[in-house]
TIKELUM-827898 format. One record per residue (C-alpha): residue number from 0; z, y, x; residue in three letters. Coordinates in steps of 0.5 Angstrom, whole numbers, plus 500, padded with zeros to 3 digits. Example, Ala and Ser with C-alpha at 12.3 -4.5 7.8 and 13.67 -1.06 7.14 Angstrom:
# residues 2
[0,[516,491,525],ala],
[1,[514,498,527],ser],
# end
This chain:
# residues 546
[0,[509,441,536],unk],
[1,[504,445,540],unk],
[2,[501,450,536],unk],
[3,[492,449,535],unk],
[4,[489,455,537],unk],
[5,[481,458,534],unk],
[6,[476,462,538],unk],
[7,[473,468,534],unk],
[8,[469,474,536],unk],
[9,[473,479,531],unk],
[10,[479,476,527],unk],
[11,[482,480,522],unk],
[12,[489,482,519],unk],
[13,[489,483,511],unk],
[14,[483,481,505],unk],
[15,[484,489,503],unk],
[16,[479,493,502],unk],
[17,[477,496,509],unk],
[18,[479,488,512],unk],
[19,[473,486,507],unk],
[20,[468,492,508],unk],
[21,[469,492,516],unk],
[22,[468,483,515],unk],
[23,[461,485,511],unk],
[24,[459,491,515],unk],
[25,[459,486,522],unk],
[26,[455,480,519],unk],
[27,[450,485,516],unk],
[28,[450,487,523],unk],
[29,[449,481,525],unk],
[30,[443,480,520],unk],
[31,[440,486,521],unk],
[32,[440,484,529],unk],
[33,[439,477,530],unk],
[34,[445,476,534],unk],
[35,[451,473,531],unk],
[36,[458,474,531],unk],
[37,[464,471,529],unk],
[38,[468,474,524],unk],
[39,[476,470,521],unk],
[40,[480,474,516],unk],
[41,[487,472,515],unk],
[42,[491,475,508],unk],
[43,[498,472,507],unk],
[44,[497,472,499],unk],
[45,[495,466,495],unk],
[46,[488,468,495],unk],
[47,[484,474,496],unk],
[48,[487,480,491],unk],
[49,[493,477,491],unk],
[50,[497,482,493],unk],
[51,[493,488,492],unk],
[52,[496,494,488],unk],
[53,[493,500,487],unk],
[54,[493,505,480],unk],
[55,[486,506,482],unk],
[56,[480,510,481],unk],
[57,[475,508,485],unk],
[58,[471,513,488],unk],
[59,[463,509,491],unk],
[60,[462,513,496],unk],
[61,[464,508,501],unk],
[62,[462,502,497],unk],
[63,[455,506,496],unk],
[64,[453,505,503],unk],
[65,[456,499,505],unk],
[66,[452,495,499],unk],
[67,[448,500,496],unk],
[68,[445,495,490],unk],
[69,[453,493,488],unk],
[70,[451,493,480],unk],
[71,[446,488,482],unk],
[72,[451,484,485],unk],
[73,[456,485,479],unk],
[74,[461,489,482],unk],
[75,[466,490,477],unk],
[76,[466,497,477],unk],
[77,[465,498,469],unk],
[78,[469,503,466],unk],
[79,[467,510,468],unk],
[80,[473,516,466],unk],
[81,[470,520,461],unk],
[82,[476,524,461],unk],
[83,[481,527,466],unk],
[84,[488,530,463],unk],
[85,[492,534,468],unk],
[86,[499,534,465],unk],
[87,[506,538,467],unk],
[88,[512,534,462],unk],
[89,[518,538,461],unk],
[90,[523,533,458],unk],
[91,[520,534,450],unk],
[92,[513,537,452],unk],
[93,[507,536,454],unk],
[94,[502,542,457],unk],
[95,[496,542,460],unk],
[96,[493,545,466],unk],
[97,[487,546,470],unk],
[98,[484,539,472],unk],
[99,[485,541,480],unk],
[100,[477,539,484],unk],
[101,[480,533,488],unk],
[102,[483,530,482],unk],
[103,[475,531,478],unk],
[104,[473,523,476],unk],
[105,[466,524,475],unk],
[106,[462,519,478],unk],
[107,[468,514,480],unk],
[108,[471,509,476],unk],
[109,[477,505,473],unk],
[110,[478,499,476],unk],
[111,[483,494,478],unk],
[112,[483,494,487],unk],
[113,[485,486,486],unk],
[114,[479,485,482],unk],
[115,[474,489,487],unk],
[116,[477,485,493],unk],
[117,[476,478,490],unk],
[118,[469,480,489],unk],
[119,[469,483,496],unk],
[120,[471,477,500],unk],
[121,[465,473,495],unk],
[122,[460,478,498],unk],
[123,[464,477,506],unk],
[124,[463,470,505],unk],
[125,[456,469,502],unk],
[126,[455,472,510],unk],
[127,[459,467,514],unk],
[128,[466,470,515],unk],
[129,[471,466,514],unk],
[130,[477,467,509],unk],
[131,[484,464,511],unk],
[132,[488,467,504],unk],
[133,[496,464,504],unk],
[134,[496,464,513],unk],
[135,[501,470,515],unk],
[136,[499,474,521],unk],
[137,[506,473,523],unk],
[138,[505,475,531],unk],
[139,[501,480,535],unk],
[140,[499,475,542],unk],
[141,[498,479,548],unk],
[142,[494,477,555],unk],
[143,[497,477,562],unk],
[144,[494,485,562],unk],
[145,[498,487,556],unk],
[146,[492,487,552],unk],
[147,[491,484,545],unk],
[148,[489,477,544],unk],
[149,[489,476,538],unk],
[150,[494,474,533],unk],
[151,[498,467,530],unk],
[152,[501,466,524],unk],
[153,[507,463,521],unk],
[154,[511,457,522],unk],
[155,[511,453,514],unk],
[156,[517,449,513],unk],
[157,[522,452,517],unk],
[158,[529,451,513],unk],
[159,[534,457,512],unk],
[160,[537,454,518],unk],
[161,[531,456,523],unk],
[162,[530,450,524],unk],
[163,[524,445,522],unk],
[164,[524,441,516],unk],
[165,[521,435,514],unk],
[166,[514,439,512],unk],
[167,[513,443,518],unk],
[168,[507,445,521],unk],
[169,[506,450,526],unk],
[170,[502,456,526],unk],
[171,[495,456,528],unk],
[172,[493,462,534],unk],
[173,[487,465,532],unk],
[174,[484,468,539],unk],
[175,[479,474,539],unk],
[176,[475,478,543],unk],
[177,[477,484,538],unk],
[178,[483,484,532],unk],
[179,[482,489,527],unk],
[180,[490,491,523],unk],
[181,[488,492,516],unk],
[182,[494,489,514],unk],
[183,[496,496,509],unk],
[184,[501,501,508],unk],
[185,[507,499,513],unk],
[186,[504,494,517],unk],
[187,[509,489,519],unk],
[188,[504,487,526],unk],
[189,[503,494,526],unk],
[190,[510,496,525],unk],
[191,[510,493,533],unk],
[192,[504,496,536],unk],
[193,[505,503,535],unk],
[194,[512,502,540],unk],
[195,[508,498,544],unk],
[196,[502,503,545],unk],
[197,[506,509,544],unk],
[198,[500,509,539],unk],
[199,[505,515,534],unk],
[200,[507,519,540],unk],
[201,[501,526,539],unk],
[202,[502,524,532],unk],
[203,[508,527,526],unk],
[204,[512,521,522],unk],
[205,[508,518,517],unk],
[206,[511,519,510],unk],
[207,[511,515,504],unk],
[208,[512,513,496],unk],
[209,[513,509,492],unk],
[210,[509,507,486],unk],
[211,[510,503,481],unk],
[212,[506,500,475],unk],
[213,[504,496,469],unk],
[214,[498,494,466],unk],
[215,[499,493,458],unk],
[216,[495,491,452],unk],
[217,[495,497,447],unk],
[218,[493,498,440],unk],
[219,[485,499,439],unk],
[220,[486,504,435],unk],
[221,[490,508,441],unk],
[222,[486,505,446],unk],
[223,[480,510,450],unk],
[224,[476,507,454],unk],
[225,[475,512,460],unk],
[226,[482,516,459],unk],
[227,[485,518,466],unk],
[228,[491,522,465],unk],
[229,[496,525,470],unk],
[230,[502,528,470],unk],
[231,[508,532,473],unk],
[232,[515,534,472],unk],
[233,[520,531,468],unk],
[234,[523,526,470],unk],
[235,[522,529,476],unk],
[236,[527,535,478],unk],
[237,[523,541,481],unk],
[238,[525,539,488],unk],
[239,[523,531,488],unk],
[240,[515,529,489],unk],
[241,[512,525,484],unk],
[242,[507,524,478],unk],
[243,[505,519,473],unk],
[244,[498,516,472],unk],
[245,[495,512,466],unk],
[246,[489,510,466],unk],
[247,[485,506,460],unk],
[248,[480,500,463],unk],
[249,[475,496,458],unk],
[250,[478,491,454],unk],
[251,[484,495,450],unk],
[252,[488,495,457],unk],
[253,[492,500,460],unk],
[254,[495,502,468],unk],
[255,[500,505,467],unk],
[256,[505,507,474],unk],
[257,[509,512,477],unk],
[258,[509,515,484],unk],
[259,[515,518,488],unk],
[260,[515,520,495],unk],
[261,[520,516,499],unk],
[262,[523,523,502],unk],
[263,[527,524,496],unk],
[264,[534,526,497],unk],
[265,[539,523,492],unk],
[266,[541,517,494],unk],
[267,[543,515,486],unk],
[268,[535,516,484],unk],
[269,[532,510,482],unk],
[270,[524,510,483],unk],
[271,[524,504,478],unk],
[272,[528,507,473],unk],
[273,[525,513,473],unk],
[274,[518,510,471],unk],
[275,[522,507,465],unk],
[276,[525,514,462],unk],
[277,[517,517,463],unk],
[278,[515,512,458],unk],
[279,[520,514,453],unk],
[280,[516,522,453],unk],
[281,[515,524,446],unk],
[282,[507,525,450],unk],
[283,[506,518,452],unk],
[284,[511,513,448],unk],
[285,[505,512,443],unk],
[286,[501,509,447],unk],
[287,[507,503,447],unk],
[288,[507,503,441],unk],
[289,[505,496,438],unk],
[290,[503,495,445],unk],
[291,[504,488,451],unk],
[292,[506,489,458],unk],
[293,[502,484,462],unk],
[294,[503,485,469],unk],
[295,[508,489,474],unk],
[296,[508,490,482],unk],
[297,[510,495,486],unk],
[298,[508,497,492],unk],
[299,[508,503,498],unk],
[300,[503,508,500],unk],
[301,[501,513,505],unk],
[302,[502,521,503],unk],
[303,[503,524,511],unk],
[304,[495,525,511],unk],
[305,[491,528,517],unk],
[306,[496,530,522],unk],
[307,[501,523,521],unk],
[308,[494,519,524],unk],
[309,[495,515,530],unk],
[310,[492,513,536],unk],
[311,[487,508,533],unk],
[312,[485,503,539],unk],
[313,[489,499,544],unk],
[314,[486,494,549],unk],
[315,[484,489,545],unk],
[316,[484,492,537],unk],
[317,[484,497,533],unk],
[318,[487,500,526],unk],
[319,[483,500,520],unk],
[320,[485,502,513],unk],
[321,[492,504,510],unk],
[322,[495,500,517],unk],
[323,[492,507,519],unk],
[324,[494,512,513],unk],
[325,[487,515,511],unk],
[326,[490,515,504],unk],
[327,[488,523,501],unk],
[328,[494,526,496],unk],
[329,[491,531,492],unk],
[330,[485,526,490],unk],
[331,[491,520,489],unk],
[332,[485,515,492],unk],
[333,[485,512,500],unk],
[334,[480,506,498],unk],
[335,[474,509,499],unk],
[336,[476,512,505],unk],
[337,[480,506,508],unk],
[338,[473,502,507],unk],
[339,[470,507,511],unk],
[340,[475,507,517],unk],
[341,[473,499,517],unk],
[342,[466,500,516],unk],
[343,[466,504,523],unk],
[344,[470,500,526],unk],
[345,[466,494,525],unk],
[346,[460,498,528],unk],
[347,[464,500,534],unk],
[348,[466,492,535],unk],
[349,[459,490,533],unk],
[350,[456,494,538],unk],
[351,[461,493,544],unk],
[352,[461,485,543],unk],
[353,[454,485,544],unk],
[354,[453,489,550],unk],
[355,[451,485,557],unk],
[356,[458,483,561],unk],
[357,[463,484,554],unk],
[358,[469,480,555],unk],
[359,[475,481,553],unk],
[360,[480,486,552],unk],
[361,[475,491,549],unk],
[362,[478,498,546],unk],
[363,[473,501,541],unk],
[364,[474,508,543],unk],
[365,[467,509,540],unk],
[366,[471,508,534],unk],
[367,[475,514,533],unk],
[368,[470,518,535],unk],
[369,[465,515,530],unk],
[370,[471,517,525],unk],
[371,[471,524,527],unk],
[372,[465,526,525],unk],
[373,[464,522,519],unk],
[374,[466,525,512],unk],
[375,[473,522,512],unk],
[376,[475,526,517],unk],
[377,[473,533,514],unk],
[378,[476,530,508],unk],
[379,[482,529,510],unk],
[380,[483,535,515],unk],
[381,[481,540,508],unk],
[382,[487,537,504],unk],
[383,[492,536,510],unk],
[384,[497,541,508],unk],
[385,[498,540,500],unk],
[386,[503,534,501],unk],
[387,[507,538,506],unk],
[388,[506,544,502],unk],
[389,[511,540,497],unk],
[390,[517,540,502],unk],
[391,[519,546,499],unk],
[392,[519,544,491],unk],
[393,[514,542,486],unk],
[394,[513,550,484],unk],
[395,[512,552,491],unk],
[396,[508,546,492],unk],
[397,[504,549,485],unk],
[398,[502,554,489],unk],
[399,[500,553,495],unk],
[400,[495,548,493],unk],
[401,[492,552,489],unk],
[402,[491,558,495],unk],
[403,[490,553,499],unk],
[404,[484,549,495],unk],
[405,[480,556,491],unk],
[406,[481,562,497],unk],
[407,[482,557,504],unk],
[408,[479,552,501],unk],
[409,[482,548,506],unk],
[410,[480,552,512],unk],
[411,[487,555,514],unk],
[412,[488,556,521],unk],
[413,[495,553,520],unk],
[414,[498,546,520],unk],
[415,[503,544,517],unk],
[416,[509,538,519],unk],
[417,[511,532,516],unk],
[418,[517,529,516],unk],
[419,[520,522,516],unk],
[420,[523,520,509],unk],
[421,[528,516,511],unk],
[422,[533,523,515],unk],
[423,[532,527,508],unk],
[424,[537,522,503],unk],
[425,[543,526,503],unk],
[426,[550,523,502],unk],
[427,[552,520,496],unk],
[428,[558,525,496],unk],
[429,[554,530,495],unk],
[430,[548,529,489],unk],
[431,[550,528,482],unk],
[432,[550,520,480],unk],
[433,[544,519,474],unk],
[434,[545,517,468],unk],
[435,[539,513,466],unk],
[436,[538,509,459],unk],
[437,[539,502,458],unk],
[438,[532,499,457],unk],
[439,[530,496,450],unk],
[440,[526,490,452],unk],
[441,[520,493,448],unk],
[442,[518,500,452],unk],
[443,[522,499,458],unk],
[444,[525,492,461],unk],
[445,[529,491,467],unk],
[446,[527,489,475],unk],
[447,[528,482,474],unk],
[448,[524,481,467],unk],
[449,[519,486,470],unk],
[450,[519,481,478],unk],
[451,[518,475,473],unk],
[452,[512,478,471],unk],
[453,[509,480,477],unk],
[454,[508,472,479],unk],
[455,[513,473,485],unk],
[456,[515,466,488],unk],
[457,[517,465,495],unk],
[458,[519,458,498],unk],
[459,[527,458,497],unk],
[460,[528,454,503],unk],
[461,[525,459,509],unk],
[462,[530,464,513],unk],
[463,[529,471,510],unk],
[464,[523,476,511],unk],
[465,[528,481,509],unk],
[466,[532,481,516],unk],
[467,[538,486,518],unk],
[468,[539,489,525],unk],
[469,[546,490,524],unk],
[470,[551,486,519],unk],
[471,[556,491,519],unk],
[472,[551,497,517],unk],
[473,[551,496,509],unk],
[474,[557,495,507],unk],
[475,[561,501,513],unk],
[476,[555,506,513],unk],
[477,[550,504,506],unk],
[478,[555,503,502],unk],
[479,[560,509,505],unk],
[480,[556,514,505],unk],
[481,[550,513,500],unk],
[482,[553,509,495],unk],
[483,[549,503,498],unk],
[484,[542,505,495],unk],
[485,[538,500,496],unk],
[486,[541,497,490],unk],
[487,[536,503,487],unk],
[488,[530,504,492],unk],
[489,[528,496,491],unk],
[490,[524,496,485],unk],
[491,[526,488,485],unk],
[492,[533,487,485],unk],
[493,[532,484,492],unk],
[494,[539,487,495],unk],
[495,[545,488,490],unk],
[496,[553,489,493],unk],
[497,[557,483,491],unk],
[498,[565,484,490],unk],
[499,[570,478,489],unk],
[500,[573,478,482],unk],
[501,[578,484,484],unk],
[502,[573,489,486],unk],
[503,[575,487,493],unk],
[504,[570,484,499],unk],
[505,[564,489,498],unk],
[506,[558,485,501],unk],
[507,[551,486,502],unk],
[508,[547,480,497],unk],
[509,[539,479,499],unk],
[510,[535,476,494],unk],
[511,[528,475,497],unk],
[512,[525,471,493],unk],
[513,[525,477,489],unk],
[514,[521,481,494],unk],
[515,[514,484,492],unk],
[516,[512,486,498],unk],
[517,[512,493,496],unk],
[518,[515,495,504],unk],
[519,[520,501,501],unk],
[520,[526,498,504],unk],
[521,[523,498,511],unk],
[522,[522,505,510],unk],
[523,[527,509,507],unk],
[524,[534,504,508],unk],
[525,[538,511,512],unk],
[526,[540,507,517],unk],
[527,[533,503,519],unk],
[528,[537,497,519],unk],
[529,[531,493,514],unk],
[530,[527,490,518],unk],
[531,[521,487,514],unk],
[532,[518,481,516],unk],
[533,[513,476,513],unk],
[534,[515,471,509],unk],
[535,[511,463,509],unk],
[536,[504,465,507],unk],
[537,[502,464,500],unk],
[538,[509,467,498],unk],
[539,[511,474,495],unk],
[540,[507,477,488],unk],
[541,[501,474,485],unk],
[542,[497,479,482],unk],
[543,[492,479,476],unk],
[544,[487,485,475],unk],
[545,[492,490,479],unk],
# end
């Protein structure tokens, strides 16, 4: 069956917030003009927000620009923080300190990110775009001159065999002048784009975390509407990145999460049982107390900041968003800079599309030119140095940050590197195993309890999207050499070493139906060898107010 195609100006790949912001600039374009361009936007979650995962405090600044009357429209953006904790947790303490300036709140809000996008792709739609939710971009599509055309998604109704079933319908070709990647954090399109384009070559490796996070109903009475607590230090050693988030939104609920860079080294460390130990601190169990878990995702994030940006343009497209990696560390916020990153792109393809003579095979160069004047860039450039400032501990860290933020203010003449993650894990051998206590099924669950509740469901019969580029490795190198810690890294339960009844036959199990989409395995399996592709559309988590 041959696969139908359909024509558009700008196709776009993911329904986040700088996908949406750079669909609405574009039509706003369109209106302000007369002229009209052709916008589609395709998301393989189930609907608009379905996996989008983020602690998150919103900053507006972007928002403000984008649609300066959005209380009008009811965004919901309701609760403002009143107060911001800054928190250093030894095992049985808690101290405060000096609120950094980048983590000041004021005039930002909490929100669940979800929920901001389904009502960005409302106002997207009200203005023409077209929204395809549950179709997986599942392959970049190329010109006879190595341009990009666009994109196609995803066969449904191919067995585990490969072979097609009785339900198969093959994937549609979205053809473009311009597609815009937006597809997030460790992009799987993308992931090809910069090999083809050689788009990290003049850039350092990006560089990762992991954040985890759960939303709770918690007693009124230890509810505080506006509460926005951070934390660092236990259960983190000095030489581990990582920090916790608990974020209090109307309606007595509570975002609760924990972030660990991906560069840690002791591959016994278990990013999903560290976050259950945090909420056992004497300083934060109470607010769990009496309380209900609502919802649980996972998901990556960007940390490598200003030097680990790419090239943005390529023949035929360009990188917006987190597929790009504007996230700003110190604040913990990479909204409002994604959608900014969107928002010119859009301007750059409006005004290259309806140039006389516009083809195909544009490349916006306008648009990394319009990034580098805009506030992103001076934002991003002023912090580029805290992250990795941490390479060398959490004190060293400590103090780095606050020379660079109250004497440098961020105007070093010096840059430091990043580092790929994946290189830093150390063998098995020579790190200490964790002990880490068994969860009580009321204050700390377990992954497969934790995966039910994140509504994840893939259709059983489909090849894996959780390939492996050598059989031999996880078993002869992972679990040799690292005591196989995807069973840890995976905050789902997808990978899990299985032996026959005498403990003999070691074996790598992938169960990916688990899978959260959180991307953590693509980036820090030792070997590389994960390669994470995208399941049939619709599939993976389906988040409520995440």
């Amino acid at each position: 069956m041959e696969r139908e195609s359909m024509e558009y100006d700008v196709v776009i790949v993911g329904a986040g917030p700088s996908g949406l912001s750079a669909a609405i600039r574009l039509k706003q374009l369109c209106a302000e003009s007369g002229k009209d361009v052709s916008v589609c936007i395709v998301e393989k979650g189930s609907e608009v927000g379905a996996h989008i995962l983020s602690g998150a405090v919103l900053e507006p600044r972007a928002l403000n620009e984008l649609i300066p009357d959005w209380q009008e429209k009811g965004a919901p953006l309701n609760t403002p923080p009143a107060d911001d904790r800054f928190m250093f947790l030894t095992e049985t303490k808690a101290f405060k300190l000096p609120t950094p300036p980048q983590m000041n709140n004021h005039g930002n809000y909490i929100v669940s990110l979800g929920n901001v996008c389904r009502w960005l792709g409302e106002q997207a739609e009200a203005l023409g775009v077209e929204i395809y939710p549950g179709f997986a971009a599942a392959e970049v599509l190329y010109d006879e001159n190595g341009a990009v055309r666009g994109v196609a998604t995803g066969d449904m109704g191919i067995g585990k065999d490969g072979e097609p079933t009785a339900n198969h319908t093959p994937g549609v070709e979205l053809h473009a002048k311009i597609t815009l990647f937006a597809e997030g954090c460790r992009g799987s399109l993308s992931k090809g784009l910069f090999q083809k384009y050689e788009l990290r070559k003049e850039c350092d490796p990006q560089t990762f975390g992991i954040g985890i996070k759960e939303l709770w109903e918690i007693d009124p009475e230890k509810h505080q509407p506006g509460l926005v607590w951070h934390s660092i230090g236990w259960p983190m050693d000095s030489a581990t990145y990582g920090g916790s988030f608990l974020y209090h939104l109307e309606g007595n609920q509570m975002a609760v999460g924990f972030v660990i860079g991906l560069d840690y080294q002791n591959p016994h460390l278990s990013p999903f049982d560290e976050f259950q130990r945090f909420k056992l601190h004497p300083a934060v169990k109470p607010f769990f107390e009496g309380a209900r878990r609502i919802s649980y995702g996972a998901r990556a994030l960007n940390e490598g900041g200003f030097q680990s940006i790419p090239k943005l343009t390529f023949p035929g497209g360009a990188l917006i968003g987190c597929t790009a990696g504007f996230l700003n560390v110190p604040k913990i916020k990479g909204t409002h800079t994604a959608m900014k990153s969107g928002m010119l792109a859009a301007e750059s393809a409006f005004e290259a599309l309806t140039q006389e003579g516009a083809g195909n095979s544009i490349e916006l160069t306008a648009y990394p030119e319009a990034l580098k004047a805009s506030w992103v860039w001076q934002e991003l450039r002023g912090v580029r140095n805290i992250r990795p400032a941490f390479h060398n501990g959490m004190w060293a860290g400590l103090a780095y940050s606050a020379i660079d933020t109250y004497l440098l203010r961020g105007k070093a003449p010096w840059t430091f590197r990043n580092h790929a993650d994946h290189p830093q894990l150390k063998k098995a051998s020579e790190c200490t195993p964790i002990d880490y206590p068994k969860p009580d099924g009321k204050i700390t669950f377990d992954k497969l309890s934790s995966v039910f509740i994140s509504n994840t469901n893939h259709e059983e019969n489909q090849p894996a999207h959780l390939t492996l580029r050598d059989q031999t490795v996880p078993i002869e190198v992972n679990l040799a050499l690292y005591d196989a810690p995807e069973q840890r890294y995976c905050p789902a339960g997808v990978y899990e070493i299985v032996r026959d009844d005498d403990g003999s036959n070691p074996r790598l199990q992938i169960n990916a139906q688990n899978c959260v989409h959180c991307k953590t395995c693509d980036i820090k399996d030792p070997s590389q060898n994960i390669n994470w592709v995208v399941p049939e559309g619709g599939g993976g988590p389906n988040y409520p107010n995440m």
